[in-house]
C-alpha positions, -999 to +999 in steps of 0.1 A: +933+080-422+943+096-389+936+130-400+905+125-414+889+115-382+900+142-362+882+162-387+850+144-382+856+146-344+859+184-344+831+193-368+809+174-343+821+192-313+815+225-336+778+213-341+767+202-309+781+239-290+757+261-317+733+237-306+734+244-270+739+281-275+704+283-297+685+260-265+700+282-241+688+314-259+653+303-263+653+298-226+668+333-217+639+345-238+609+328-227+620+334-194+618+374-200+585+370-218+577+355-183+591+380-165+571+411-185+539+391-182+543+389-143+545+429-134+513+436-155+479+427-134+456+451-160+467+437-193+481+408-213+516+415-229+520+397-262+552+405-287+554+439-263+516+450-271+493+451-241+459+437-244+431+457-218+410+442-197+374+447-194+361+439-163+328+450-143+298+443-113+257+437-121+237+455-096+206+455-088+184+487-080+197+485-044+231+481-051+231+446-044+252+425-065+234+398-090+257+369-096+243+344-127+239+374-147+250+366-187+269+392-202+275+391-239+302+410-257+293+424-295+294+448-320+275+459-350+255+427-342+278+402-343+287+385-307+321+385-298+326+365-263+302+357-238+307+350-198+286+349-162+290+372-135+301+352-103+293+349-070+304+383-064+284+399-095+318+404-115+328+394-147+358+398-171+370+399-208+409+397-217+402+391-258+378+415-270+394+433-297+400+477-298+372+499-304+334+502-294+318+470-276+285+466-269+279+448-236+243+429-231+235+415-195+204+393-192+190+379-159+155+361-146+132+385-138+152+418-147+150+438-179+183+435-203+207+462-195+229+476-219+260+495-220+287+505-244+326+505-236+356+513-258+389+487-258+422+512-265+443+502-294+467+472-284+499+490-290+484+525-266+481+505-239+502+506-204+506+480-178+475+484-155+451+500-181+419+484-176+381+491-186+357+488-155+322+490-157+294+490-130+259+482-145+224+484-134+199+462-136+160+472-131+134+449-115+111+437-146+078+445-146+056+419-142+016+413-149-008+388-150-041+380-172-066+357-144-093+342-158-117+329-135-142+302-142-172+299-114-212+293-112-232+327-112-232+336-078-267+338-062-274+364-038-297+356-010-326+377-016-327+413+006-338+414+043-372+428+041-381+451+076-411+453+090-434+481+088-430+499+120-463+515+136-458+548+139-444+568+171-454+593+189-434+627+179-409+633+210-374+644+214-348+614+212-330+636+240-360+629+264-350+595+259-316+593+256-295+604+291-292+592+324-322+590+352-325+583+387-333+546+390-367+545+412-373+511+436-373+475+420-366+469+386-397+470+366-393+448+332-412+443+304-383+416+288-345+415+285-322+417+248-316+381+243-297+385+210-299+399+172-324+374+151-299+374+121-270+348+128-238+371+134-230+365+166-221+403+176-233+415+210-241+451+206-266+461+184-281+493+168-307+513+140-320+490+120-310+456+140-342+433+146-336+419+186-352+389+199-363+398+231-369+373+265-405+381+281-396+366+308-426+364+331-450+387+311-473+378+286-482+409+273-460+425+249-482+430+219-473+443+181-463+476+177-455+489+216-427+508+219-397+507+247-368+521+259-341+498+262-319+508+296-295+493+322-288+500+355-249+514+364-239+521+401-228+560+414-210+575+439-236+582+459-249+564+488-276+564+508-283+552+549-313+540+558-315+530+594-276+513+602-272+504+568-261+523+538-271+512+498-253+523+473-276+550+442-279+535+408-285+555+380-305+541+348-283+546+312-311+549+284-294+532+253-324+534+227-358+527+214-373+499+198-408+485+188-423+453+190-427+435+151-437+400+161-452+378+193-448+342+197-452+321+228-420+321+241-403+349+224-409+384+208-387+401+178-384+444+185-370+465+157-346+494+168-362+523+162-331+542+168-299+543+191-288+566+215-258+546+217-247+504+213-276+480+230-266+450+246-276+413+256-294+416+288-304+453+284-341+454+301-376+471+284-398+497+302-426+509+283-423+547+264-447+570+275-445+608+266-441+634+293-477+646+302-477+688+290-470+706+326-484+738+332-451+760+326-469+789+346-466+770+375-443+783+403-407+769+411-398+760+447-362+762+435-343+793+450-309+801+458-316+793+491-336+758+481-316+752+450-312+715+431-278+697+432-264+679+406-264+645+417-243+620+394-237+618+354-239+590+325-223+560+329-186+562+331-186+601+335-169+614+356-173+652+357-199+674+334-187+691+303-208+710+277-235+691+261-230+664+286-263+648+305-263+646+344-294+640+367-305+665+397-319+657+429-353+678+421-379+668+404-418+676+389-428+676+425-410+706+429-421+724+400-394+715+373-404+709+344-392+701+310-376+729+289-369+749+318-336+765+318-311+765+348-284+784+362-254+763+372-235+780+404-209+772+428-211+788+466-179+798+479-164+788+510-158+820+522-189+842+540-203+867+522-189+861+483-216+860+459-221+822+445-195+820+411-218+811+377-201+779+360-231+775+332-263+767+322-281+739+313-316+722+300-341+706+317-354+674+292-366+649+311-385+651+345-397+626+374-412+629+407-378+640+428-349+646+398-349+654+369-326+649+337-306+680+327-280+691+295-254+712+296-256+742+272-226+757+285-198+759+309-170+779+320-156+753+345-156+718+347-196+707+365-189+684+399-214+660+412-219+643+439-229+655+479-206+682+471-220+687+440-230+721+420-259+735+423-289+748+398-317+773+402-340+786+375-322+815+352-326+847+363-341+843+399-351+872+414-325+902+420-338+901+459-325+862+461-288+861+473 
């Protein structure tokens, strides 16, 4: 009886130490399964074969990185394993088996991108072999069909202008320069504004103008005006102990009166020499009487004209310029003429310098409106002005 327990007592103790030796051999094992799996960051070790890693970044055409983005995993059709790109753009497969795999990636507003990568066989792999991939993704192209539902639209019908008398033939550059302003203004009405509602302030061909008679009653259908302001020059003038300053009169156009009422009158531009504006005053156009051409100049190198002052804003005389000259039809200018533009020197005895030529085209009693034709200089106005005499005086003149 004896002996057969201590038989029973060591085949237990026999068990129970295989026992622990299998538990602690399991444990030595997992533990260098752990081990492998912790020095490989590109692949997954299972039963010694390393699985590789496919990992990647959607971009947009900037280089920007498109997080959202689903990317789909497939081949020959069939999908495989699908995933999002993160915050950062990137995704990652660990399970995608060896071989070619088609990658899709699909996001709002861009076209599908597509690209193909191949997974190494499981048993070729080493730890750290990984796939990377950086893909693309183009801006989709976007268009739109509008349809639009509205009444007809009806167009107001055209602005029918009046029948303009006709004018006298005359050379818009008889009208258009600068002139001596003579005495008190002399007005036949004032620009008051444009007769169609727009509200713009400068006005030109083709504008219709209501015009402010002021005092006068007798504007009439079909007269014609030049519309002009007055600008102050340089120049001054003393009379007695006090000294006024010399205005000079801008000619901005001409127009022609369409229509009379009792309070108002509407003028149609006949054409511009340059913008009109409200308050721009009307003198009446009348055409330079013919001058006898044969008639004699009193203007010598010794009596010559001065140029006196320019258009508004001008301040010097270039070619094709207008300026105004201190002589007039009273001392036998006349228009067309043709004038020599000189300088006198300061020192005695040099022969006056020639700076140019110029145009006489509009004339009154004491100045006269000239163009310049050409210059080799810069022309000066003023008291100290240059000077003009008809072209090719007499060789005797010095």
């Amino acid at each position: 009886m004896r002996r057969s327990f201590h038989f029973a007592a060591f085949v237990f103790v026999l068990l129970a130490g295989r026992a622990t030796s299998l538990v602690d051999a399991q444990a030595t094992n997992a533990d260098q399964a752990s081990a492998v799996q912790a020095r490989t960051p590109g692949a997954l070790a299972v039963a010694d074969t390393w699985i590789v890693l496919v990992r990647g970044v959607a971009v947009d055409p900037t280089g920007a990185v498109l997080p959202g983005a689903t990317v789909t995993a497939s081949r020959d059709g069939r999908e495989l394993e699908t995933t999002v790109t993160n915050k950062s753009g990137e995704f990652a497969f660990s399970r995608l088996p060896e071989g070619a795999i088609d990658l899709i990636l699909h996001l709002d507003g861009f076209e599908d991108a597509r690209t193909r990568v191949t997974v190494p066989v499981a048993g070729m792999a080493k730890p750290g072999d990984e796939v990377r991939v950086v893909q693309r993704m183009e801006l989709r192209a976007r268009s739109e069909v509008v349809t639009v539902h509205a009444d007809p639209v009806i167009l107001p019908p055209p602005v029918t202008r009046p029948v303009l008398e006709p004018v006298p033939s005359h050379s818009q550059e008889s009208v258009c320069g600068p002139a001596m302003a003579e005495g008190l203004l002399q007005s036949s009405g004032t620009i008051k504004a444009i007769r169609a509602e727009t509200g713009q302030g400068l006005f030109t061909a083709g504008d219709e103008l209501v015009i402010d008679p002021g005092m006068t009653s007798s504007l009439r259908v079909g007269q014609n005006f030049i519309v002009r302001r007055r600008y102050e020059t340089a120049l001054t003038v003393k009379r007695g102990v006090r000294v006024f300053g010399v205005f000079g009169e801008h000619s901005s156009g001409l127009l022609q009166i369409v229509s009379v009422d009792a309070q108002t009158a509407v003028a149609a531009v006949i054409y511009a020499c340059d913008a009109m504006m409200t308050g721009d005053y009307l003198v009446p156009f009348v055409l330079d009487t013919p001058q006898d051409n044969t008639a004699p100049s009193t203007l010598t190198l010794a009596n010559p004209a001065r140029v006196l002052f320019a258009d508004a804003g001008e301040m010097v005389g270039i070619t094709r310029r207008k300026m105004v000259i201190d002589r007039g039809e009273h001392h036998g200018v006349r228009p067309g003429q043709r004038l020599t533009l000189f300088r006198r020197s300061k020192f005695r005895g040099t022969r006056p310098a020639v700076v140019g030529e110029a145009t006489v085209l509009a004339v009154r009693r004491d100045t006269a409106t000239i163009r310049v034709d050409w210059a080799t200089d810069v022309i000066y106005f003023g008291v100290d002005g240059d000077l003009a005499v008809p072209v090719a005086p007499p060789p005797s003149i010095r």
